[in-house]
C-alpha positions in Angstrom: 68.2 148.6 168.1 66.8 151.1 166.1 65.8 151.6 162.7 68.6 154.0 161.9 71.2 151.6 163.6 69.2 148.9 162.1 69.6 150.6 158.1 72.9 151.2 158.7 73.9 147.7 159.9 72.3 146.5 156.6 74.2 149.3 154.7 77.2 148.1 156.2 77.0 144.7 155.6 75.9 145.8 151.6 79.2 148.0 150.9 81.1 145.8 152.1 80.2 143.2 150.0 80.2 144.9 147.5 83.8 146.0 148.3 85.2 142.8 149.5 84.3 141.9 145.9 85.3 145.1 144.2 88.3 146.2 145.6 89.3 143.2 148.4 90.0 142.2 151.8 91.4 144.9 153.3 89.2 148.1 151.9 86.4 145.7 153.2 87.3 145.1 156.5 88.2 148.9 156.8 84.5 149.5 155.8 83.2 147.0 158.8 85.4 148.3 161.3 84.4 151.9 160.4 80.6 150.9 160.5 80.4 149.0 163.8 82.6 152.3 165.5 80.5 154.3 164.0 77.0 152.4 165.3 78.5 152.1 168.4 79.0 155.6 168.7 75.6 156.2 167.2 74.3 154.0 170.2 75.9 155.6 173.1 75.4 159.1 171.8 71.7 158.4 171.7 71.8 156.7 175.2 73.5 159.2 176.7 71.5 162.0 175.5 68.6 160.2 176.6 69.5 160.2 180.2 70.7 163.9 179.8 67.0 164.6 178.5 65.9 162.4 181.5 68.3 163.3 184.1 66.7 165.9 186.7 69.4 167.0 189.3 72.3 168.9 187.9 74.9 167.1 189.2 73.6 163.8 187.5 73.4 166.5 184.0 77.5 167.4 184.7 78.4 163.5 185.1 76.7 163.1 181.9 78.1 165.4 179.8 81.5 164.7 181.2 80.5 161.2 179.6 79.4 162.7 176.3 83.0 164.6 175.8 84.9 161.8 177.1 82.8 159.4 174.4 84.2 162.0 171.4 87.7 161.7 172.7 87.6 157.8 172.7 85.9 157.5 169.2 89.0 159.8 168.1 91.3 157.3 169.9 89.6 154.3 168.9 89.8 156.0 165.1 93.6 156.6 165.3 94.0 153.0 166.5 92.6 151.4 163.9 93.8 153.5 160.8 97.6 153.5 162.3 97.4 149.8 163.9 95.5 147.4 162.0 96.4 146.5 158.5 93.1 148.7 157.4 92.3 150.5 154.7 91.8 154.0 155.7 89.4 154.6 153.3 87.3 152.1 154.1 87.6 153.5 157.8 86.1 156.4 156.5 83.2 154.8 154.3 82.0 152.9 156.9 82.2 155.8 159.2 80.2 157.8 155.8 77.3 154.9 155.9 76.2 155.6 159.1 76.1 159.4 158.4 74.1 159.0 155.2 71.6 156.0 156.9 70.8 159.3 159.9 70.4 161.5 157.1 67.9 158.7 155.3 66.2 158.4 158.1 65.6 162.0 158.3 64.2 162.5 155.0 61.8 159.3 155.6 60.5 161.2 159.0 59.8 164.6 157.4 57.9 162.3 154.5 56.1 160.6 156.6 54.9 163.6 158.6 54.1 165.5 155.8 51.7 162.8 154.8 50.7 162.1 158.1 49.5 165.7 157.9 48.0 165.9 154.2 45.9 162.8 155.2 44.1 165.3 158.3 43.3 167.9 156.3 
């Protein structure tokens, strides 16, 4: 696991808490079912486009991006499933979805910080 899916497990795990306590049960669950989709996805994106990167013959590339667009239609799927089936708070869908967004963009930042100090420190 990664630090990015590593933050955003801890992120997770911190709103809802926080909104179990706050607003209840069923915003909270909404949050934990939006986060593990949305490291899950996170996961397999990353895996897949790793191979791609990797991959050297072009019918091994197709397979794979057949995978990639057949991963976005599932995560809609699995999306739809969970706000119109389980007793889930839509919102809470989409926060948890939101946390793994903001822990990429986190990790961003840290990167480009990190570099740019990396960089100060040579000259």
């Amino acid at each position: 696991m990664s630090s990015m899916e590593r933050a955003s497990v801890a992120l997770i795990a911190l709103t809802s808490g926080i909104t179990l306590w706050l607003v209840g049960q069923r915003m909270a669950l909404g949050v934990v079912a939006g986060g593990a989709l949305s490291v899950v996805n996170l996961y397999v994106l990353r895996w897949l486009v790793g191979a791609l990167l990797r991959a050297e013959r072009p019918p091994r590339q197709v397979g794979l991006v057949t995978l990639l667009v057949f991963k976005f239609a599932l995560m809609g799927l699995a999306i739809f499933a969970i706000v119109h089936f389980l007793p889930l708070s839509p919102l809470g869908v989409l926060l948890g979805v939101s946390l793994v967004v903001l822990s990429i963009l986190a990790e961003g930042f840290r990167a480009a910080f990190r570099a740019q100090g990396a960089r100060a420190e040579r000259q």
